[in-house]
C-alpha positions in Angstrom: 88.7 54.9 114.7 86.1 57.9 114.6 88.4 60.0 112.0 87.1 57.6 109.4 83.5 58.3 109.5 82.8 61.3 106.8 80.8 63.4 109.7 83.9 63.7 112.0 86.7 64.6 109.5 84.1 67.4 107.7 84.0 68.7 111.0 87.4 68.9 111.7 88.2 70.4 108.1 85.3 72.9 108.8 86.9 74.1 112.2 90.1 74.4 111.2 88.8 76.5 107.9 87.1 79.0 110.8 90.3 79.6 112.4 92.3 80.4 109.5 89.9 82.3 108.5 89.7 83.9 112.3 93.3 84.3 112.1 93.1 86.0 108.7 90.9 88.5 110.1 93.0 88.9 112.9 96.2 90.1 110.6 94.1 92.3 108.7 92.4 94.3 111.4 95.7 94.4 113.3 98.3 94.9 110.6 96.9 95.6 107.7 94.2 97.9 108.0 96.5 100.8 110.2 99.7 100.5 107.9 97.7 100.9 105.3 95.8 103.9 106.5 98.9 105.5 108.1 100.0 105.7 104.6 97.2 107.2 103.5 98.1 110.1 105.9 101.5 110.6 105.4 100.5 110.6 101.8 98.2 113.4 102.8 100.3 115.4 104.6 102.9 115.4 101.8 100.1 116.7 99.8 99.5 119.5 101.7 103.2 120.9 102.7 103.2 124.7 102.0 106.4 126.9 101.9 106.9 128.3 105.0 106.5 125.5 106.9 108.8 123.6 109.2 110.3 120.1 108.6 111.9 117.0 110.0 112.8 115.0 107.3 113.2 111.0 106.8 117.3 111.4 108.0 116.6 113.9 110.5 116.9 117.4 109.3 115.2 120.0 110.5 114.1 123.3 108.5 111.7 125.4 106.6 110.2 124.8 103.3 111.5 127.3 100.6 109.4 125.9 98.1 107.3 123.3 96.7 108.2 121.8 93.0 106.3 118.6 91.6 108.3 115.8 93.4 110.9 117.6 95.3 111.1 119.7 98.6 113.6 122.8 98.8 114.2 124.0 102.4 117.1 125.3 104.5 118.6 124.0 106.9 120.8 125.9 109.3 121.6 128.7 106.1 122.0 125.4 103.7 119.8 125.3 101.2 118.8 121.4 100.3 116.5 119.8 97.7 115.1 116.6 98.8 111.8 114.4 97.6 108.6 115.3 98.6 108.3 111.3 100.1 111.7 112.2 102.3 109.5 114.4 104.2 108.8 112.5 107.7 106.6 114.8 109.2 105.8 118.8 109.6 106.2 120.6 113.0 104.6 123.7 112.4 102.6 125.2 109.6 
């Protein structure tokens, strides 16, 4: 009987526009905000890979960098020499 009053079903509509909004928030600053600045250092750190450096890459080998083209990655791996993308890089172990 109350939902039929304009007062009570504007009130309803506005508290249930503050929780979306609550939850939106929510996802951002939870999800969205450190996926989105991880990126932004791995991006770095792809940047930045020297020759000389040691690798893992994104499948799991393991080597040095023999040097460092536009877009790709050349490094050995156990006396194998492999050219990869720079974005297969997963991370460097030592400098």
């Amino acid at each position: 009987m109350y939902l039929a009053t304009g007062f009570l079903s504007n009130t309803n509509t506005f508290q249930i526009l503050i929780v979306y909004g609550a939850l939106i928030a929510v996802l951002y600053f939870f999800f969205i905000r450190p996926n989105s600045k991880k990126k932004k250092e791995m991006q770095k750190m792809r940047n930045n890979i020297q020759r000389g450096d040691k690798i893992i890459t994104i499948g799991g080998f393991v080597g040095t960098i023999e040097s460092v083209e536009e877009d790709d990655v050349v490094f050995r791996c156990n006396g194998t020499t492999l050219k990869i993308k720079r974005t297969a890089v997963h991370s460097v172990i030592e400098k």
